[in-house]
N, C-alpha and C positions, 0 to 999 in steps of 0.2 A: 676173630671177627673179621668180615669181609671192608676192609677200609677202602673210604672215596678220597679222592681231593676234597676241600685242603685237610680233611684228616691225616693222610697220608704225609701230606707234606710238616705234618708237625711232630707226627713220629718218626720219621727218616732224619729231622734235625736232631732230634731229641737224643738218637740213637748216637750222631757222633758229638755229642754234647757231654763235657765229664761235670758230672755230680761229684761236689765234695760229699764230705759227712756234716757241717754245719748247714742250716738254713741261711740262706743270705740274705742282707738288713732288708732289702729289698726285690721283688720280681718283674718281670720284665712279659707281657702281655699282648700278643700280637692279633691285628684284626685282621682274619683270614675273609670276610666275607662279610659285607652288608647289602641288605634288598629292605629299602626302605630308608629308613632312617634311624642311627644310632648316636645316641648324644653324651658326651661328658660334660659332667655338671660339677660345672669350677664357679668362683666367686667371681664378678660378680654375676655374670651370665655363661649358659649352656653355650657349649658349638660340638657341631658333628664330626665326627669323624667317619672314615672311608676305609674301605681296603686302603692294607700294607702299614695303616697308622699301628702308632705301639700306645701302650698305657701302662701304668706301673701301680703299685702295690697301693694301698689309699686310694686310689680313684673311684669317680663313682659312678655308671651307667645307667644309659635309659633307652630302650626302644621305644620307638614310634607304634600308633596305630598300624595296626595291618604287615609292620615289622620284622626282621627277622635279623640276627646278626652271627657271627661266629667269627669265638676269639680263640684263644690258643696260649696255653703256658711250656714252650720246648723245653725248656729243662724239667718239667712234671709229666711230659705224654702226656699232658690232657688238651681237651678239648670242651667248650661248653657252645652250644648251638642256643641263642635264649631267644624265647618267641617274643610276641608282641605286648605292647606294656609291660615290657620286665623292668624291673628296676635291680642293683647290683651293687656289691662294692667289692675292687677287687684287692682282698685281705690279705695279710700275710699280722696280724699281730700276735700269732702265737706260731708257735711250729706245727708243720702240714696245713693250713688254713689257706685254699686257694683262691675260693670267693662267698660273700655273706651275700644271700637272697632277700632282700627285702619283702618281693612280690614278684608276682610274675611265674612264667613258665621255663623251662630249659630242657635240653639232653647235654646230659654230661658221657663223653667217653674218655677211659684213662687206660692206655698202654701197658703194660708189661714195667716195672720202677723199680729200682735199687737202691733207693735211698730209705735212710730210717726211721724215718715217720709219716704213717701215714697219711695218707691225700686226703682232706677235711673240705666240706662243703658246711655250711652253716645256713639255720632261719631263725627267724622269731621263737621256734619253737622246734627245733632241731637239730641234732650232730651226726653228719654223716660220714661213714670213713670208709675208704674201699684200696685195694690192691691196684687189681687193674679189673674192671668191667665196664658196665653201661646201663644207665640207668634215665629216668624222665621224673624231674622234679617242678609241681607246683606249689605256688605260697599264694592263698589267700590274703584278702586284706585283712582280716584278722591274724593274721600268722599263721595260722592252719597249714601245714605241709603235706603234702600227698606225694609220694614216694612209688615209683614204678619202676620196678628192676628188671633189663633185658636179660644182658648178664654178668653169669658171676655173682657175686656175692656183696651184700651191703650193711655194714653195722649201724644202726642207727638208735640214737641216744638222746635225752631230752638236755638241754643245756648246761640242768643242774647237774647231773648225774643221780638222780634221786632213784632210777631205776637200772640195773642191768641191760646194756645194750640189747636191742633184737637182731638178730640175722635173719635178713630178708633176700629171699633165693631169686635166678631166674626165674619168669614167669608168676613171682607172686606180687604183691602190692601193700603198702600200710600207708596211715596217718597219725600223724603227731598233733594237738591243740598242744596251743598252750598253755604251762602249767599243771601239761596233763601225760602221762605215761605213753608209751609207743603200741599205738591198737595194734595186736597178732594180726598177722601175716594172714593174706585173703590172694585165691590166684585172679591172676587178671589174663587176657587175650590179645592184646595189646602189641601191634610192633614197632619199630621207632619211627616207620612213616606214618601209621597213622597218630602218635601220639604229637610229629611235628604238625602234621595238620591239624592238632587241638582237639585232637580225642580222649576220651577219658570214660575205664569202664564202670556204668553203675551199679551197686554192692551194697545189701543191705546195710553193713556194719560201715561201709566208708563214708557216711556221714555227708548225702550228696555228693557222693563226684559223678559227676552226670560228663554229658557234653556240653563243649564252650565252643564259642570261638575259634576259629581256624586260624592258622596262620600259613604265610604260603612255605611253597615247598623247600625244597635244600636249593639252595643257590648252585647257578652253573658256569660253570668258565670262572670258579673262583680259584683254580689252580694254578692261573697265570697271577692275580690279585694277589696272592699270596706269595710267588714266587719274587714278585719284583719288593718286596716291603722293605727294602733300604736299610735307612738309620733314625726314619722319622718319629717322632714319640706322638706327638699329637699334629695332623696334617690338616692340611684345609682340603 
């Protein structure tokens, strides 16, 4: 896959970064890029953060209206790009758990990993696991999950395990309710710019996914923002 900043710059650390074999107590979460407004929401009140701030495992995010943010886990190659009104928690309480979706929109991309468990993304009504690809994740406020996969390949599972995971390819697309089994795979046309701009293809069987809301585009000049991010965890 053709990588931009600060993509780039999160797998070029990632790269000289050694991976044990355990999962550590805790992860360490870098914001490569905010356009708009991005909030951690600590007791007893919310404050923003900015480029180069860090955030760590339990914490819990929010974009703004009109929003757009992009974090980063170096030692995972990933990357999650989350549009506007997302809400977040960035997880680790089981091994591979990178971040719980409450609501909201995202692209997730993950590198090339060596480590032995899988890279998990979580909803309301979902379990997602992947190698390394790229995929577009919505959650409704009912939990409803809609799943868009660019590439590579994506397992995805209902919380309980009540069903047999689906693989879901480049270029197809599914939804999870929940409570409710993973709908077969449906192609979509879909690329990752238009789905940061809040696109979404509509599909008999998807259950309304129409279009929403835009959100704006990939941030620019965030490859200095990210280059300079210090030691600070949460910044003003």
């Amino acid at each position: 896959m053709k990588l931009t900043t600060p993509v780039a710059v999160f797998f070029i650390t990632a790269a000289i970064t050694a991976i044990g074999g355990d999962e550590p107590a805790s992860l360490t979460y870098e914001v490569a890029a905010v356009d708009g407004k991005l909030f951690l929401e600590a007791e007893p009140d919310a404050h923003r953060l900015s480029s180069g701030d860090h955030a760590v495992s339990g914490d819990r995010l929010r974009t703004g209206s009109s929003s757009s943010a992009t974090i980063g886990v170096p030692t995972h190659t990933t990357v999650f790009r989350l549009g506007a009104k997302t809400t977040c928690t960035l997880a680790h309480d089981r091994p591979g758990v990178l971040l719980h979706v409450e609501r909201g929109r995202l692209r997730a991309i993950f590198g090339a990993f060596t480590g032995t468990e899988p890279r998990l993304v979580t909803t309301p009504s979902a379990v997602l696991a992947v190698r390394g690809t790229e995929y577009g994740l919505r959650v409704k406020k009912n939990g409803e999950t809609h799943v868009v996969v660019f590439e590579g390949v994506v397992e995805v599972a209902d919380p309980d395990g009540r069903q047999p995971p689906r693989r879901i390819e480049a270029g197809q697309q599914t939804r999870v309710r929940v409570g409710q089994p993973v709908a077969a795979p449906e192609p979509h046309r879909l690329s990752p710019a238009d789905w940061d701009r809040g696109l979404s293809t509509p599909s008999p069987g998807m259950g309304g996914a129409g279009t929403q809301q835009g959100v704006p585009g990939s941030p620019t000049g965030a490859g200095a923002a990210a280059g300079h991010g210090g030691s600070k965890r949460h910044g003003g």
